[in-house]
MMTF fields as JSON, N, C-alpha, C and O atoms, coordinates in Angstrom:
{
  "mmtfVersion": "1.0.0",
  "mmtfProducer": "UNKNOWN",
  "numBonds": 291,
  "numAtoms": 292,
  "numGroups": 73,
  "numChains": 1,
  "numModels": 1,
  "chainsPerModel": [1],
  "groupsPerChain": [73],
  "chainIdList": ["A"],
  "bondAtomList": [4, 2, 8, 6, 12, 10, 16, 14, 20, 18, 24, 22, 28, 26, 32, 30, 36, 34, 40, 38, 44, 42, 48, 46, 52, 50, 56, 54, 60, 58, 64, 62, 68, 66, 72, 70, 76, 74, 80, 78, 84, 82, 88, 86, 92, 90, 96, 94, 100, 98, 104, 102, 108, 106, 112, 110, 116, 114, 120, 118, 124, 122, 128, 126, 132, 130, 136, 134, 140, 138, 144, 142, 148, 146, 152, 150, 156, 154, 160, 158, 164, 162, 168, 166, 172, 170, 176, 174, 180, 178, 184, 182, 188, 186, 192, 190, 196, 194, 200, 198, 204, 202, 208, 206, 212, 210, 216, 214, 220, 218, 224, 222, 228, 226, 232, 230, 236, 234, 240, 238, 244, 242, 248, 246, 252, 250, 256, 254, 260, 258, 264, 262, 268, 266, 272, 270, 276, 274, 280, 278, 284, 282, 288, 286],
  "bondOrderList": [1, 1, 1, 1, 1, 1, 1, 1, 1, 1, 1, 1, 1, 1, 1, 1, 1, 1, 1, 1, 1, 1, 1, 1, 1, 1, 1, 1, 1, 1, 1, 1, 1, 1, 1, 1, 1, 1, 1, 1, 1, 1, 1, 1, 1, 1, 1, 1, 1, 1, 1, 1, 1, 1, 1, 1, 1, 1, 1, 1, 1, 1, 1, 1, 1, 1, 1, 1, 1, 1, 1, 1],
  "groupList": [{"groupName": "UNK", "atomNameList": ["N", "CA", "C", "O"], "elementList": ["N", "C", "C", "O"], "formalChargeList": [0, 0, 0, 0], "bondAtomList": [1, 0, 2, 1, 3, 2], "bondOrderList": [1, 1, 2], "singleLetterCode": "X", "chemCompType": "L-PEPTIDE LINKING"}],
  "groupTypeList": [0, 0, 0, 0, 0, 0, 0, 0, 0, 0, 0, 0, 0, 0, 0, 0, 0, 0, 0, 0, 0, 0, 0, 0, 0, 0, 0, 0, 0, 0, 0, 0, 0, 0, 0, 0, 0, 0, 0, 0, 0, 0, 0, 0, 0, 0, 0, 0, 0, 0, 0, 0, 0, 0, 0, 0, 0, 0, 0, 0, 0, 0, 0, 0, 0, 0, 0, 0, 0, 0, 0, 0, 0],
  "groupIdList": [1, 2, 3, 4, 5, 6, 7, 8, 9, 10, 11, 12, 13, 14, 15, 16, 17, 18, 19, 20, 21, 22, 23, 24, 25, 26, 27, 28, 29, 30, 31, 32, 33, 34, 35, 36, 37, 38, 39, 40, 41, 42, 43, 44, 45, 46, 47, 48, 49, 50, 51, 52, 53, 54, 55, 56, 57, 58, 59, 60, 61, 62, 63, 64, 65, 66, 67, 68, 69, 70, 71, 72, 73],
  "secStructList": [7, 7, 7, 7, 7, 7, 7, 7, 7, 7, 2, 2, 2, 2, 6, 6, 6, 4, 4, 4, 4, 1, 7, 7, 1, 1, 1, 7, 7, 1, 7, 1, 2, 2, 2, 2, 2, 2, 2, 2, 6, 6, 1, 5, 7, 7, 5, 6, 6, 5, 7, 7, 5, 7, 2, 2, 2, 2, 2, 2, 2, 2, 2, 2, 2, 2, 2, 2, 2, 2, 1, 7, 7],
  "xCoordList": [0.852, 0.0, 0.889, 1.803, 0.736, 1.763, 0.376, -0.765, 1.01, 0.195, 1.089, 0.889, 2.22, 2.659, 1.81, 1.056, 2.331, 1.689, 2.467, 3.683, 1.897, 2.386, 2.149, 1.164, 2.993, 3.085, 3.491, 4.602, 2.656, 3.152, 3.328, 2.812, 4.602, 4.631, 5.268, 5.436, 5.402, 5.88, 7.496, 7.627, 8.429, 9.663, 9.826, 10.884, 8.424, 8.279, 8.197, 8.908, 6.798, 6.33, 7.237, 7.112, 8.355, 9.299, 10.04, 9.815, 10.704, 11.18, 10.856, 11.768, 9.659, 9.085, 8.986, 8.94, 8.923, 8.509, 10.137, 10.288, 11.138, 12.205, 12.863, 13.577, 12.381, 12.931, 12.659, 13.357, 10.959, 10.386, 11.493, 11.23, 12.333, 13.775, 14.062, 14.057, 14.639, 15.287, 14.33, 13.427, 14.539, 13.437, 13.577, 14.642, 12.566, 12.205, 12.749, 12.058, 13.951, 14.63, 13.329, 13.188, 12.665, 11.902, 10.425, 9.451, 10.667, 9.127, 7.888, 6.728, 8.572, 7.297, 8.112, 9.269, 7.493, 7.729, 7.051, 5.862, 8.18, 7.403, 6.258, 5.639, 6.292, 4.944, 3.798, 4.21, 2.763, 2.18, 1.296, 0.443, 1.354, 0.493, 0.803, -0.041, 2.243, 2.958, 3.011, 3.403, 2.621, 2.507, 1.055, 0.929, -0.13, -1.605, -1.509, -1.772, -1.04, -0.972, -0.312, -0.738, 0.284, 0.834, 0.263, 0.71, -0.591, -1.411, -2.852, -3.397, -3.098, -4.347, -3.638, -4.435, -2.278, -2.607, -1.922, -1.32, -1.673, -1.45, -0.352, -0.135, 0.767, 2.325, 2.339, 3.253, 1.512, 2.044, 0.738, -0.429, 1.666, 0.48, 0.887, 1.815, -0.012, 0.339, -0.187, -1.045, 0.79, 0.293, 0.788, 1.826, 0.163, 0.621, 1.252, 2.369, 0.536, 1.208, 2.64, 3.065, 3.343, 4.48, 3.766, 2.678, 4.264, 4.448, 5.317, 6.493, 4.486, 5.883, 5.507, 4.386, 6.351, 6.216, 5.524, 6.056, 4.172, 3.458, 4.776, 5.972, 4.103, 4.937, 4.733, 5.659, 3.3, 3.179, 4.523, 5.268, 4.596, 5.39, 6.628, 7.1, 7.308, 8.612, 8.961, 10.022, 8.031, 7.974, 8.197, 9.114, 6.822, 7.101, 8.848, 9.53, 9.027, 10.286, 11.211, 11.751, 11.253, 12.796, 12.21, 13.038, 11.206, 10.808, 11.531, 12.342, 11.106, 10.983, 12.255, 12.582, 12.898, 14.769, 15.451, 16.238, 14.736, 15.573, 15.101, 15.807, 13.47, 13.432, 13.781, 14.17, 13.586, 14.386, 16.083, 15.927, 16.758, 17.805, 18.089, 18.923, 17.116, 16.99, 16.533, 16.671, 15.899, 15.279, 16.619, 16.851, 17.502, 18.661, 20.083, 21.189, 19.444, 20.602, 20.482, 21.347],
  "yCoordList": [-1.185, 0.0, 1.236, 1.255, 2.253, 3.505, 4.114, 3.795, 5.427, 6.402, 7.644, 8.585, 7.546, 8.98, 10.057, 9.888, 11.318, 12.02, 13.03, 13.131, 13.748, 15.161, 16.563, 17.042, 17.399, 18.465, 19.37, 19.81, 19.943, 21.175, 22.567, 23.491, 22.718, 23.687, 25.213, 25.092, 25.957, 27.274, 27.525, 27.319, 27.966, 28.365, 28.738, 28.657, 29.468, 30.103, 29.009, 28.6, 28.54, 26.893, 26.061, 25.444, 25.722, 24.511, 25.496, 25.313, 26.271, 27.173, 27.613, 28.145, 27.461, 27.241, 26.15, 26.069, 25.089, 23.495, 23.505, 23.917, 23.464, 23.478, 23.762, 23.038, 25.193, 26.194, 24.852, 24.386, 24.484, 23.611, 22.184, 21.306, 22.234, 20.91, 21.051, 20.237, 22.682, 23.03, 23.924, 24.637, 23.839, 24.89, 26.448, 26.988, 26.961, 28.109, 29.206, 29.281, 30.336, 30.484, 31.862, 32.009, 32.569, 33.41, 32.931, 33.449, 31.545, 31.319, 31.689, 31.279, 32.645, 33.441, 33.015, 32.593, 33.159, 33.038, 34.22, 34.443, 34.939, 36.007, 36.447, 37.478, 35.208, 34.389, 34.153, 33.071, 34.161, 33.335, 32.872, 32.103, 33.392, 32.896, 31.546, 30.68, 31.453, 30.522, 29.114, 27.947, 29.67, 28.426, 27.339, 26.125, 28.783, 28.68, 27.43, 26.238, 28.124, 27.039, 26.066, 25.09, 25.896, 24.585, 23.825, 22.685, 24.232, 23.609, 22.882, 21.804, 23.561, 23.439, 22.188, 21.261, 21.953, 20.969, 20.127, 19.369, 19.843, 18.721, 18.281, 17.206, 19.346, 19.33, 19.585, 18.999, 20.409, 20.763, 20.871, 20.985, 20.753, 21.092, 22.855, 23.624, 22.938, 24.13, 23.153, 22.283, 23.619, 23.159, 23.907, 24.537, 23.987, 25.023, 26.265, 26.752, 26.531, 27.888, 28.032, 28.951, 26.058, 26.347, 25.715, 25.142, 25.83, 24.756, 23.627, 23.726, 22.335, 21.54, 20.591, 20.696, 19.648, 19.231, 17.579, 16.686, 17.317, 15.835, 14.799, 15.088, 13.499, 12.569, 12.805, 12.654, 13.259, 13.56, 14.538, 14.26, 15.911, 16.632, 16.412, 16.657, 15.81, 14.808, 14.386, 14.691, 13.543, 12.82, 13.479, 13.386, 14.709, 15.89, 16.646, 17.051, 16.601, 17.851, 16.163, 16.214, 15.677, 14.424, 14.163, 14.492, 13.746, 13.382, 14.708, 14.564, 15.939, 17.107, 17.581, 18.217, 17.122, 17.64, 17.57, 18.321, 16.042, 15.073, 16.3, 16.67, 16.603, 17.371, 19.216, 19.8, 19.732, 21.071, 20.287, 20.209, 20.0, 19.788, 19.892, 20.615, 18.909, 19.404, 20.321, 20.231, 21.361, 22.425, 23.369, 24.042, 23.403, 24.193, 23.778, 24.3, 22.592, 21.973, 22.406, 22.0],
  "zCoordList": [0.0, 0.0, 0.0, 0.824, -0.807, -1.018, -0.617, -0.952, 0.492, 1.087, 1.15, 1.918, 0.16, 0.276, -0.7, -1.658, 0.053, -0.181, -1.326, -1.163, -2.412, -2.763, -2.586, -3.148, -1.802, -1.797, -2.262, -1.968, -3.18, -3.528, -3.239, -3.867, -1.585, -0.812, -2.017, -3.231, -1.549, -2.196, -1.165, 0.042, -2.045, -0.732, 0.18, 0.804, 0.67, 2.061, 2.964, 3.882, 2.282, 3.168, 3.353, 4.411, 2.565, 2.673, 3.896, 5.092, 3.517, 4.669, 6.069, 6.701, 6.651, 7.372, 7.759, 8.987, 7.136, 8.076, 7.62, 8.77, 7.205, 7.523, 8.836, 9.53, 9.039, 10.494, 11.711, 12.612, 11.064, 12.557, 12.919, 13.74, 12.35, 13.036, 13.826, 14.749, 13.858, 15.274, 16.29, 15.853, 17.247, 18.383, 18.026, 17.727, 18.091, 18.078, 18.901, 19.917, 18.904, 20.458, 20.665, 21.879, 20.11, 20.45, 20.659, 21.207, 19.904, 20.174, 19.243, 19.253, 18.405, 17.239, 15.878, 15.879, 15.004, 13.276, 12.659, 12.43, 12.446, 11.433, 10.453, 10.191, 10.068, 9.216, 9.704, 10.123, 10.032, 10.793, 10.066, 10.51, 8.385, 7.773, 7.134, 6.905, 6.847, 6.286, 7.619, 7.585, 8.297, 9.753, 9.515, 9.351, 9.619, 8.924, 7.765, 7.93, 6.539, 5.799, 6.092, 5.476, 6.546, 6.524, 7.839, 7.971, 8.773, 9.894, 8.864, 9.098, 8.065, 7.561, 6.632, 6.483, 5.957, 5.118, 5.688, 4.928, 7.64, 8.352, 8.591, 9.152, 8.049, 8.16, 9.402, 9.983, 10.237, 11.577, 12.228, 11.852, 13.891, 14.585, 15.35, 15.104, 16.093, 17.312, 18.223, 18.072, 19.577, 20.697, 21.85, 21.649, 23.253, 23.512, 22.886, 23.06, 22.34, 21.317, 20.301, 19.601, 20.732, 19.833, 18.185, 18.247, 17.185, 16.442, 16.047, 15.696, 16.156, 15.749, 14.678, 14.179, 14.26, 12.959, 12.945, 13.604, 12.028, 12.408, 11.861, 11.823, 11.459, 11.161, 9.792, 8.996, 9.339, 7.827, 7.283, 6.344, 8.28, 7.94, 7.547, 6.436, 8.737, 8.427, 7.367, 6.822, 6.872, 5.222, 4.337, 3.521, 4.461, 3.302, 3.273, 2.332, 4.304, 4.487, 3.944, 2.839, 4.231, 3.652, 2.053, 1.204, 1.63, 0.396, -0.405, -1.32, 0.088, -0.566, -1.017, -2.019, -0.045, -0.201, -1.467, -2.043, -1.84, -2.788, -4.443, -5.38, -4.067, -5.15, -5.183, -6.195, -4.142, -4.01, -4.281, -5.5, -4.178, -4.795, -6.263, -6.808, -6.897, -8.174, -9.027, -10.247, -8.369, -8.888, -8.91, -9.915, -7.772, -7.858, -8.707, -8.851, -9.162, -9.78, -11.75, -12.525]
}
Protein backbone atom coordinates (compact mmCIF):
# COMPACT_ATOMS: atom_id res chain seq x y z
CA UNK A 1 0.00 0.00 0.00
CA UNK A 2 1.76 3.50 -1.02
CA UNK A 3 0.20 6.40 1.09
CA UNK A 4 2.66 8.98 0.28
CA UNK A 5 1.69 12.02 -0.18
CA UNK A 6 2.39 15.16 -2.76
CA UNK A 7 3.09 18.46 -1.80
CA UNK A 8 3.15 21.18 -3.53
CA UNK A 9 4.63 23.69 -0.81
CA UNK A 10 5.88 27.27 -2.20
CA UNK A 11 9.66 28.36 -0.73
CA UNK A 12 8.28 30.10 2.06
CA UNK A 13 6.33 26.89 3.17
CA UNK A 14 9.30 24.51 2.67
CA UNK A 15 11.18 27.17 4.67
CA UNK A 16 9.08 27.24 7.37
CA UNK A 17 8.51 23.50 8.08
CA UNK A 18 12.21 23.48 7.52
CA UNK A 19 12.93 26.19 10.49
CA UNK A 20 10.39 23.61 12.56
CA UNK A 21 13.78 20.91 13.04
CA UNK A 22 15.29 23.03 15.27
CA UNK A 23 13.44 24.89 18.38
CA UNK A 24 12.21 28.11 18.08
CA UNK A 25 14.63 30.48 20.46
CA UNK A 26 11.90 33.41 20.45
CA UNK A 27 9.13 31.32 20.17
CA UNK A 28 7.30 33.44 17.24
CA UNK A 29 7.73 33.04 13.28
CA UNK A 30 7.40 36.01 11.43
CA UNK A 31 4.94 34.39 9.22
CA UNK A 32 2.18 33.33 10.79
CA UNK A 33 0.49 32.90 7.77
CA UNK A 34 2.96 30.52 6.29
CA UNK A 35 2.51 28.43 9.75
CA UNK A 36 -1.61 28.68 8.92
CA UNK A 37 -0.97 27.04 5.80
CA UNK A 38 0.83 24.58 6.52
CA UNK A 39 -1.41 23.61 9.89
CA UNK A 40 -4.35 23.44 7.56
CA UNK A 41 -2.61 20.97 5.12
CA UNK A 42 -1.45 18.72 8.35
CA UNK A 43 2.32 19.33 8.16
CA UNK A 44 2.04 20.76 11.58
CA UNK A 45 0.48 21.09 14.59
CA UNK A 46 0.34 24.13 17.31
CA UNK A 47 0.29 23.16 20.70
CA UNK A 48 0.62 25.02 23.51
CA UNK A 49 1.21 27.89 21.32
CA UNK A 50 4.48 26.35 19.83
CA UNK A 51 4.45 24.76 16.44
CA UNK A 52 5.88 21.54 15.75
CA UNK A 53 6.22 19.23 12.96
CA UNK A 54 3.46 15.83 12.41
CA UNK A 55 4.94 12.57 11.16
CA UNK A 56 3.18 13.56 7.83
CA UNK A 57 5.39 16.63 7.94
CA UNK A 58 8.61 14.81 8.43
CA UNK A 59 7.97 12.82 5.22
CA UNK A 60 7.10 15.89 3.30
CA UNK A 61 10.29 17.85 4.49
CA UNK A 62 12.80 14.42 3.65
CA UNK A 63 10.81 13.38 0.40
CA UNK A 64 10.98 17.11 -0.57
CA UNK A 65 14.77 17.64 -0.20
CA UNK A 66 15.57 15.07 -2.79
CA UNK A 67 13.43 17.37 -5.15
CA UNK A 68 14.39 21.07 -4.01
CA UNK A 69 17.81 19.79 -4.80
CA UNK A 70 16.99 19.40 -8.17
CA UNK A 71 15.28 22.43 -8.89
CA UNK A 72 18.66 24.19 -7.86
CA UNK A 73 20.60 21.97 -9.78
Amino acid sequence: MNNDVDFDLSPDQWEALKALRNPVSNGRFSKAYLIESLVKLGLIVISDGVPSMTPTGRKVLVRGSCRLLDLVA
